[in-house]
C-alpha positions in Angstrom: 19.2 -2.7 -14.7 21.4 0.0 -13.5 19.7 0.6 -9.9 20.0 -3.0 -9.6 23.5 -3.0 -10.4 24.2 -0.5 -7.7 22.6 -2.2 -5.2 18.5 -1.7 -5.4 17.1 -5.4 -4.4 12.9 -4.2 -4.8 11.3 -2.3 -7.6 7.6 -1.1 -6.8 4.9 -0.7 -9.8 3.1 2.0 -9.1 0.8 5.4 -10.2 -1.6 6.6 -11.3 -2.9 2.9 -11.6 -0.3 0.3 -13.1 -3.0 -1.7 -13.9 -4.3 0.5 -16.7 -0.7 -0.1 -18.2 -1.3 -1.9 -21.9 0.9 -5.3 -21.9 1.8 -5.0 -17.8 2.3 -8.7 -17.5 5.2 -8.7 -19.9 6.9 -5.7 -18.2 6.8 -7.4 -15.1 8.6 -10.4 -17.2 10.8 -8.4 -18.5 11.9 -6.5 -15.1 11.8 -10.0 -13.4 14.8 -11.2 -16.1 17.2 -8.2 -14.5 19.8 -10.3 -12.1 20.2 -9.6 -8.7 16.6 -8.0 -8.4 15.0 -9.8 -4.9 11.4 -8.3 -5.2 9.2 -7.0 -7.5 6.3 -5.7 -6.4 3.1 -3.5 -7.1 0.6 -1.2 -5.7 -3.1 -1.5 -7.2 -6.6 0.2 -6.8 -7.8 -3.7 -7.8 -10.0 -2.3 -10.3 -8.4 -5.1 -12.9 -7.1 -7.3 -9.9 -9.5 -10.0 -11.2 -8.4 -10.1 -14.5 -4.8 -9.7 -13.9 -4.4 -11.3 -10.6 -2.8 -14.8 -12.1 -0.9 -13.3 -15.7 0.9 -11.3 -12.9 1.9 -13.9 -10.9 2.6 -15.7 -13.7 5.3 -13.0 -15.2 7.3 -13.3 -12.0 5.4 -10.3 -9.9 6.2 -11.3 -6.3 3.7 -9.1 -3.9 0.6 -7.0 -4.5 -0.3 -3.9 -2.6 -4.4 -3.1 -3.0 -5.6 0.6 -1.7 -8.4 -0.2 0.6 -9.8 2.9 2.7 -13.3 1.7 3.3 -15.6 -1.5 3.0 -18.0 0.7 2.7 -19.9 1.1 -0.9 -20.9 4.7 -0.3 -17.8 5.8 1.3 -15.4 4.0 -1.3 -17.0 5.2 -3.8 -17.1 8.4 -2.2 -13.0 8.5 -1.5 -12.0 6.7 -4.8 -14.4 8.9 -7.0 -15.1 6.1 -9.5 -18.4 3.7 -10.2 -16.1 0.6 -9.1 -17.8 -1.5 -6.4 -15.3 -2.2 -3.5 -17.2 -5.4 -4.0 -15.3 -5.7 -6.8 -12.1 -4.7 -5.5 -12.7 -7.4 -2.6 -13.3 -10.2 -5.8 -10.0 -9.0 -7.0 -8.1 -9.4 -3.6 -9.1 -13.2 -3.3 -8.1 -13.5 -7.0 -4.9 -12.4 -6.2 -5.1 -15.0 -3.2 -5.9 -17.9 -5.2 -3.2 -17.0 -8.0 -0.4 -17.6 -5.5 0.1 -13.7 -4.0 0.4 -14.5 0.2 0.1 -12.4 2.1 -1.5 -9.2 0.7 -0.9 -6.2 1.9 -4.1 -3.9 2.2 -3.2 0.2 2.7 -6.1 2.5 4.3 -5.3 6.2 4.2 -7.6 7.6 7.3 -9.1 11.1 6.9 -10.8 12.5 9.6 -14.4 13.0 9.1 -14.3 10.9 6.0 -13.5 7.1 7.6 -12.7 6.8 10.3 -15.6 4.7 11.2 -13.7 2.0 9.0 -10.9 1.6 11.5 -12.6 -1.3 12.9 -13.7 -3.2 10.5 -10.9 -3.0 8.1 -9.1 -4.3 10.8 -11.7 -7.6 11.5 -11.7 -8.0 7.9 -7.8 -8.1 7.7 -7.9 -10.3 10.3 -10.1 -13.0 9.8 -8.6 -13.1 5.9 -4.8 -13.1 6.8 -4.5 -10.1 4.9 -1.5 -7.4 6.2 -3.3 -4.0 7.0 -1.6 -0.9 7.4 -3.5 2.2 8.3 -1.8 5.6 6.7 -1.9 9.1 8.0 -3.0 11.6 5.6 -0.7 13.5 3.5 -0.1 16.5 1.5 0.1 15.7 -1.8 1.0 19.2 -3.2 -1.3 19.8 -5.1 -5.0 19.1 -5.0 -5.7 16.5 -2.6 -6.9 19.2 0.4 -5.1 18.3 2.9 -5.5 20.1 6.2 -4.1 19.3 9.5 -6.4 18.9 11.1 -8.2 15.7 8.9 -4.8 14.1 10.1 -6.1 10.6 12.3 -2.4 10.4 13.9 -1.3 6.7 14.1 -1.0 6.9 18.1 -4.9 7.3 17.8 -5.7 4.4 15.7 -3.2 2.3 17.6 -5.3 3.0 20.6 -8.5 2.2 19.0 -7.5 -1.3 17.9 -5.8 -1.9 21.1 -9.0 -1.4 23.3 -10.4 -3.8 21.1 -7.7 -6.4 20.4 -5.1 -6.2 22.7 -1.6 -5.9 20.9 2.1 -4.8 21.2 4.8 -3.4 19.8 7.0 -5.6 17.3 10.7 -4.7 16.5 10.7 -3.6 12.7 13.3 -5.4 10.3 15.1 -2.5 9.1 15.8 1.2 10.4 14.2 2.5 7.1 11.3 0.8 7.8 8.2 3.2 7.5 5.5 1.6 9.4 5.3 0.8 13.4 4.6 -3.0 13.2 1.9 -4.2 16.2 0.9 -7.6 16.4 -2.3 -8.7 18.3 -1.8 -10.8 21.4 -4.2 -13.3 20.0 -1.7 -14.4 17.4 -4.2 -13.8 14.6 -1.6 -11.2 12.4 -0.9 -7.6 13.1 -1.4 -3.9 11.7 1.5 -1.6 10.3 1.1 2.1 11.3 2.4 5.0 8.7 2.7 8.1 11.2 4.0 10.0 7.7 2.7 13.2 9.3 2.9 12.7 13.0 6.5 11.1 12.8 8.1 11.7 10.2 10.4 8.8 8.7 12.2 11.0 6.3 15.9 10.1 8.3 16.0 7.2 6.9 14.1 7.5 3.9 16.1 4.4 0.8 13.7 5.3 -1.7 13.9 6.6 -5.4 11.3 7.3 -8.0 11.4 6.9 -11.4 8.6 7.8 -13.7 7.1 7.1 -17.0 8.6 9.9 -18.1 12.1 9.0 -17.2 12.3 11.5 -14.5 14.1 10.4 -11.2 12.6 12.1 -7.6 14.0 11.1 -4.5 11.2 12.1 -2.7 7.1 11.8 -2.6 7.1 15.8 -2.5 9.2 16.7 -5.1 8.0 18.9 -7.7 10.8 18.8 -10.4 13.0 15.6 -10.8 16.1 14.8 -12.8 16.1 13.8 -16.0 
């Protein structure tokens, strides 16, 4: 209620996995209730997507955000490190779908060596669903994710990649603390955000603050202590 009262329109639900949250749907009520607050949205692994697709949408939540860095079965299970089917992750995308929740946004964090093979067909399958894809460059998380430089795909790569296949341009983002290039594909049939978090750095114009469980505030992804 405070951000919102000094002038923060979007709150994100994020992790960890909100999902796993006991009682999410009435938190999202009860954040939906705060006046002047635009858009409330979340970020899922759509584990429970399926379950919680429509008491979501019901609360008030307005967008959903599902991790997605492979259609693959081996590989997702592979990168996500858990017995969940991306089958089932796919069920609980078109649950989200037919509770209301249009478009979704689908985020693919490449690693070289790991997926880059799904570049393509993340992209077809964005596509042909109406889904908004946006492929992410690899980051360091700081602490045990091992990144390396050089399992960076940089965003100029993948935009190259998709364009050979389905021609596209440039589109003029919204807002100059936008973090993703938006392309849109000559065909009409959507578009593809690119995060060049490594490559180009959007940290200039960077709007965003963190809160955690915890009550901790961090103004950015990096930080290792925050205020309490």
């Amino acid at each position: 209620g405070i951000f919102v009262g000094l002038g923060v329109e979007k709150i994100r639900l994020t992790g960890g996995e909100p999902l796993l949250r006991r009682r999410l749907p009435e938190l999202v009520a009860d954040l939906r209730r705060i006046e002047g607050l635009r858009e409330l949205a979340l970020t899922t692994n759509g584990a429970l997507l399926k379950e919680l697709a429509l008491p979501l949408r019901q609360a008030g939540l307005d967008r959903i955000t599902v991790s997605l860095d492979s259609l693959d079965p081996a590989r997702h299970a592979a990168i996500s490190g858990s017995p969940f089917p991306v089958g089932g992750v796919i069920a609980g995308i078109e649950a989200a779908r037919r509770a209301g929740f249009s478009p979704i946004k689908l985020n693919c964090v490449l690693q070289r060596g790991v997926n880059e093979a799904d570049i393509l067909p993340l992209a077809e399958f964005a596509r042909e669903e109406g889904h908004i894809l946006r492929f992410i460059e690899f980051m360091d998380g700081g602490t045990g994710n091992g990144w390396k430089l050089d399992r960076v795909v940089p965003a100029s790569e993948v935009a190259q990649q998709l364009a050979s296949r389905w021609p596209m341009e440039l589109s003029p983002t919204t807002h100059a603390n936008c973090v993703a290039q938006h392309w849109r594909y000559l065909d009409g049939r959507g578009g593809v955000g690119l995060i060049a978090s490594v490559t180009q750095p959007f940290c200039r114009g960077c709007d965003r603050a963190r809160l955690s469980a915890e009550g901790r505030l961090y103004t950015c992804l990096f930080a290792q202590e925050g205020t309490e």
